[in-house]
N, C-alpha and C positions, 0 to 999 in steps of 0.2 A: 553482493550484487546478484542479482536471478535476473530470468532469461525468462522468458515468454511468449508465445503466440498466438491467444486466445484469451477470451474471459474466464476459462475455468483457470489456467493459468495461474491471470490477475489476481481472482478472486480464493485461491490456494495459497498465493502470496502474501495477504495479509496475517492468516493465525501463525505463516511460519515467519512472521517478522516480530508479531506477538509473543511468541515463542523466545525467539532470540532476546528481546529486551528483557524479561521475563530472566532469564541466565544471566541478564547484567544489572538485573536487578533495578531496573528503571519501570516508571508509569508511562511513559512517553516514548514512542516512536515516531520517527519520519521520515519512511522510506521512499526514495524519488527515482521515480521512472522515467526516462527518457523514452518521449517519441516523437515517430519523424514530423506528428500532424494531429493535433487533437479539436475537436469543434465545440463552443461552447455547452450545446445539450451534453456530449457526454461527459464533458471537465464537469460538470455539476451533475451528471446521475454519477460518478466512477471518483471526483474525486471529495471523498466523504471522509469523517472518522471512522475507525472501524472499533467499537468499545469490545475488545476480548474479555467474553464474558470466563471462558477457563484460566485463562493468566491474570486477568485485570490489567490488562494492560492496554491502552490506548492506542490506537495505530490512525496516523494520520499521513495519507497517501499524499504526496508532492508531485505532480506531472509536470513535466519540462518541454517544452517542443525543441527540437532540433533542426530541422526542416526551412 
């Protein structure tokens, strides 16, 4: 789990989770964010696949509201 509070953050978050899968020797990741409040525009700009083109490895972001 990572912490964050910003898009660069976010967006730093994805190759180090392609990363990670990549050491588990998986194609597939799915890492889920919780947060307090998300609005549909940004659930579909932010939550995307992310194809790690250095690992090959797939990163597909999960957002959760909590809120």
């Amino acid at each position: 789990m990572k912490s964050y509070m910003d898009y660069s953050g976010y967006k730093s978050a994805l190759p180090r989770a392609a990363m990670y899968g990549e050491q588990l020797e998986l194609k597939e990741v799915l890492p889920v964010f919780f947060l307090e409040a998300i609005d549909k525009r940004s659930r579909e700009k932010y939550e995307k696949d992310f194809p790690d083109e250095s690992t090959g490895v797939k990163v597909i972001p999960i957002f959760v509201e909590t809120g």
